[in-house]
C-alpha positions in Angstrom: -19.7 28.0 -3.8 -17.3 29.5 -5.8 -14.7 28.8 -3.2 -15.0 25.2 -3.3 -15.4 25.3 -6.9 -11.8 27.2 -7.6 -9.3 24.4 -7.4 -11.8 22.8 -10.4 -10.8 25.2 -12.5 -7.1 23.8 -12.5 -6.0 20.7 -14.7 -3.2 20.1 -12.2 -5.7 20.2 -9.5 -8.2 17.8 -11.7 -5.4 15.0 -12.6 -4.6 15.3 -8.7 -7.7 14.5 -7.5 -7.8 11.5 -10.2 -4.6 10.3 -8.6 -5.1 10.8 -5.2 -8.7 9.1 -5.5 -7.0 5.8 -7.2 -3.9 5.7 -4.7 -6.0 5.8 -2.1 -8.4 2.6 -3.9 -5.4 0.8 -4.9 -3.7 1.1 -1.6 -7.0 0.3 0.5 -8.2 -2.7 -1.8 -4.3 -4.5 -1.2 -4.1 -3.1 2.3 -6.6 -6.0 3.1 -4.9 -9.2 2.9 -1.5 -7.2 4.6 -3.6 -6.7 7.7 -5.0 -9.6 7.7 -2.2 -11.4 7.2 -0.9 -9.7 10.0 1.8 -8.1 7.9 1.2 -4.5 8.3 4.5 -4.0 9.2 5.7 -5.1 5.8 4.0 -2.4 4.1 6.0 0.6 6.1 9.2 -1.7 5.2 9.0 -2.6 2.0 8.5 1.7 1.6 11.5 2.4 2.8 13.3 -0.5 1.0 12.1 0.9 -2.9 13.5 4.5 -1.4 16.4 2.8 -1.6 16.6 1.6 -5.4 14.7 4.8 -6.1 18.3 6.5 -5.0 20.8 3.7 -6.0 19.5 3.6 -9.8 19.6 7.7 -10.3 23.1 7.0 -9.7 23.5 4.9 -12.9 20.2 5.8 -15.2 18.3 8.3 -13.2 15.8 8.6 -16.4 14.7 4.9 -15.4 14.6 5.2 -11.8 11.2 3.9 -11.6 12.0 0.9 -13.0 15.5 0.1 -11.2 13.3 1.2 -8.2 10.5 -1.5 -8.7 12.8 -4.0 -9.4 14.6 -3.5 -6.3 11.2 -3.1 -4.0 10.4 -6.6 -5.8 13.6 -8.3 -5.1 13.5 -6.9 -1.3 9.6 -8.6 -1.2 11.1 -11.8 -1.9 13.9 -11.6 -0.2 11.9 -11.1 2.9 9.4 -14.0 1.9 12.8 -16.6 1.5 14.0 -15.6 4.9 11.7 -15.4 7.0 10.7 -19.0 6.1 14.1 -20.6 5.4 15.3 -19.1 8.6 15.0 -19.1 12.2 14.3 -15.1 12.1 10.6 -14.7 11.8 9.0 -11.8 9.5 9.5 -9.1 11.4 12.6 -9.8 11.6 13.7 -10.2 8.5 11.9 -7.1 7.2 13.8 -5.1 9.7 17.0 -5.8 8.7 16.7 -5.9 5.1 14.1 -2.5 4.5 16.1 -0.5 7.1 19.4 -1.3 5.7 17.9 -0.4 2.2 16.5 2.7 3.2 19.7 3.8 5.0 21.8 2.8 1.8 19.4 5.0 0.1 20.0 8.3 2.3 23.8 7.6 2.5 23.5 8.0 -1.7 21.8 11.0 -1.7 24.0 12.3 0.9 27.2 11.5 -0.9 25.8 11.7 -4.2 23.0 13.8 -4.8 20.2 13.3 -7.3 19.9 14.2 -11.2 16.0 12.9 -10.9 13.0 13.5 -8.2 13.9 15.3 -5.2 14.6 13.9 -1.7 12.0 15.7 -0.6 9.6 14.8 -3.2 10.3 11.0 -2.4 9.8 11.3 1.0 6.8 13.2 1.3 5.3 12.7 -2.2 4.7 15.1 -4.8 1.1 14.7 -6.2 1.2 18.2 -8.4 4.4 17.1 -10.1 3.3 13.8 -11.3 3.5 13.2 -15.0 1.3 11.7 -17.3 3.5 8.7 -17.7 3.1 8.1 -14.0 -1.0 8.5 -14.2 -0.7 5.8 -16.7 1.6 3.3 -14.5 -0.6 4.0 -11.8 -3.4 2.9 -13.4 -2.1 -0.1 -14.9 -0.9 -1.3 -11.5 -4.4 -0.9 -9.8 -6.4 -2.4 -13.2 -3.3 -5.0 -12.6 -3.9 -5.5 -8.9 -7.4 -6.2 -9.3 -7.2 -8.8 -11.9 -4.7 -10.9 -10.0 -7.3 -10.5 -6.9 -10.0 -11.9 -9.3 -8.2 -14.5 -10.9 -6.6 -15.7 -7.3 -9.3 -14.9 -5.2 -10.0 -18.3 -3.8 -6.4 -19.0 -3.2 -6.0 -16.2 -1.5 -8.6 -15.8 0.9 -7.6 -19.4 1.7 -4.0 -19.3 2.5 -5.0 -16.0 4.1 -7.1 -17.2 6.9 -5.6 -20.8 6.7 -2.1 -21.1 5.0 -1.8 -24.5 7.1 -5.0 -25.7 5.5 -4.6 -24.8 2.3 -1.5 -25.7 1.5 -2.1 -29.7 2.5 -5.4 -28.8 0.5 -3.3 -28.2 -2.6 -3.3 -24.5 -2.6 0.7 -23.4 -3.5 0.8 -21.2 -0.3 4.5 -20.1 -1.0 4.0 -18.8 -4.4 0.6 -17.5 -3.7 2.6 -15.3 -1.3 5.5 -14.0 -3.5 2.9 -13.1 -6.0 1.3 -10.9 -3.1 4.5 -9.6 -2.4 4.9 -8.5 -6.2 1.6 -6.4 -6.3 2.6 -5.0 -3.3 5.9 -3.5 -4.3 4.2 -2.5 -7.6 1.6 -0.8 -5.4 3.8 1.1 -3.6 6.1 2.3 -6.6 2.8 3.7 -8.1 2.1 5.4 -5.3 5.3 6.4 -3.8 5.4 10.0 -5.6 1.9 10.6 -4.7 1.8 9.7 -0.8 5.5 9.4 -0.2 7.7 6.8 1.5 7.0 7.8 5.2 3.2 7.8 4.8 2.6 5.2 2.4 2.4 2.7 4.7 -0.3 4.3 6.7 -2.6 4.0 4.1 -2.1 0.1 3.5 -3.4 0.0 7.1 -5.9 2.6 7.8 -9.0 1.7 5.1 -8.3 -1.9 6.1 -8.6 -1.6 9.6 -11.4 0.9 8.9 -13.3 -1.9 7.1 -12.3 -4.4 9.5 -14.6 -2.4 12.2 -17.4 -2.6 9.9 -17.9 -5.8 8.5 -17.8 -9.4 9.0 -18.2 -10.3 5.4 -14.1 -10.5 3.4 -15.9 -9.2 0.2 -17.7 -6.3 2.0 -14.5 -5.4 4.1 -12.3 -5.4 0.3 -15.0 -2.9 -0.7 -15.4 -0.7 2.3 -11.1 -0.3 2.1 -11.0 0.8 -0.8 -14.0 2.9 -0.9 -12.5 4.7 2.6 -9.6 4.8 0.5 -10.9 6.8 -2.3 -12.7 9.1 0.2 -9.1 9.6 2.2 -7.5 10.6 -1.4 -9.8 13.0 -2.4 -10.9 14.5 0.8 -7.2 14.7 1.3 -6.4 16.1 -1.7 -9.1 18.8 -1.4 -8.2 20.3 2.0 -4.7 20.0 1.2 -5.3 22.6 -1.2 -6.3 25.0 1.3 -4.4 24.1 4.6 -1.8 24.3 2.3 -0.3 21.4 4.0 1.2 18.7 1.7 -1.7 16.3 -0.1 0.1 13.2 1.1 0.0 14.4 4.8 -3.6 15.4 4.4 -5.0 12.0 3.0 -3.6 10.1 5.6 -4.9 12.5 8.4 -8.3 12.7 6.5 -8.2 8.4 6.7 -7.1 8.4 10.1 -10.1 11.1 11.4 -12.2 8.5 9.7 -11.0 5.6 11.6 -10.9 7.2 15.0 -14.9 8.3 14.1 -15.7 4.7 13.5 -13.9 3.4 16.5 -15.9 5.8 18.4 -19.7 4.7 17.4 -18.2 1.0 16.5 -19.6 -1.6 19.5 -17.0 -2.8 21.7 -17.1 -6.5 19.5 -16.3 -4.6 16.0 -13.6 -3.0 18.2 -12.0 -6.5 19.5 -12.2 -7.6 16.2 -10.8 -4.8 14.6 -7.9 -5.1 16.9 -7.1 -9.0 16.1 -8.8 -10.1 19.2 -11.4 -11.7 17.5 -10.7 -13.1 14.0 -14.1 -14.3 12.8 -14.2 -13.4 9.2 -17.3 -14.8 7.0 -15.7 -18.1 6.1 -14.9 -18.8 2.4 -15.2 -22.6 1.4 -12.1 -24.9 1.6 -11.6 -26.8 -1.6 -8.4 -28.7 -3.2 -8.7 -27.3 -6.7 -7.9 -23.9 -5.6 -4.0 -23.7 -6.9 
């Protein structure tokens, strides 16, 4: 007992749990509408496109990196969202080209350049220990942030999820409804960028979701199982990193993805199809024009 009750005894190790735990929420409870927007990519793209500002603004004002780097995830979001519909490219596309190139313009400064702020290491990988009390803050804003917008839009956006056809003759603004999800998610990721890092970050957008997706028909069940699987994957994580000695980020995601391949093993052959896109019966939400 008193070997699982050391790392308790640390404050670093405390306000690391607290951050890993609400990463790992924030990330699960927006990770539902990217997969089932089919958009999962988007997620491991728009990472690597905020590495990018997070290296170009260091350059310039490294003490405001966060903020050049948000604003440059952001712009990247809706850049993708303007080409891939003005455009023959589809999204896929268009993510590729413009997340890559941002990521690689990224590396190529902190080759050439260097960096007076985080480390390249640290931005990759994550740093949870190192995280300051100015980031637990912005982190929690963003998730109290995220939440709100899903309970003001809520309608609108399980409509244009499930049918953006439909709900945009139905009066829902699809297109904005979108760049607005694209916003959150950039936020999302800055937030959680130092904590999970840029290469795994991504992996947790899609594993509570998918998770969920196995378990439940119902859309407001499945929001709650992500981001409860989430939570679990961040602290879990976050715990057993401290004795593997292995880095937290790379823990929680290896702690979420021994959770998905548990479900997918008692999970019925139908919860399996589903949770694969094969079957998209979700518990239907009611269509109605005065959802803007």
């Amino acid at each position: 007992m008193d070997a699982i009750l050391e790392p308790l005894r640390y404050t670093f190790f405390l306000e690391g749990l607290l951050v890993a735990g609400l990463s790992g929420a924030l990330l699960g409870f927006i990770g539902v509408f990217i997969v089932l927007r089919g958009m999962s990519y988007i997620g491991h793209g728009l990472s690597h496109s905020i590495f990018g500002g997070f290296a170009a603004v260091q350059l310039f004002a490294s003490q405001f990196y966060l903020l050049g780097a948000g604003l440059w995830g952001i712009a990247s979001a809706l850049a993708i969202n303007t080409v891939s519909r003005r455009s023959r490219l589809g999204a896929d596309a268009a993510i590729g080209v413009i997340t890559t190139a941002s990521f690689a313009l990224g590396v190529a400064l902190f080759a050439r350049f260097g960096s007076s702020g985080p480390s390249f290491e640290n931005a990759l990988f994550g740093s949870i220990l190192g995280i300051s009390t100015e980031q637990i803050i912005g982190l929690t804003v963003v998730s109290l942030f995220a939440v709100a917008f899903v309970f003001f839009r809520y309608r609108a956006l399980v409509f244009s999820t499930f049918d953006p056809e439909v709900a945009d003759v139905s009066g829902v603004r699809v297109n904005r409804i979108e760049a607005q999800l694209m916003v959150v998610l950039s936020l999302s990721i800055l937030a959680t960028l130092t904590v999970i890092g840029v290469t795994l970050v991504a992996a947790m957008l899609v594993i509570p979701a998918v998770v969920a997706r196995m378990l439940t028909d119902s859309f407001g069940r499945m929001l709650a199982w992500s981001t409860v699987v989430g939570t679990f994957s961040g602290l879990v994580g976050m715990y057993v990193s401290y004795y593997a000695d292995v880095p937290s980020g790379t823990m929680i995601v290896l702690v979420g993805a021994l959770i998905f391949v548990i479900v997918f093993a008692f999970a019925g052959r139908s919860r399996r199809r589903r949770s694969a896109g094969l079957d998209s019966h979700v518990e239907p939400v009611p269509a109605s024009a005065s959802v803007r």
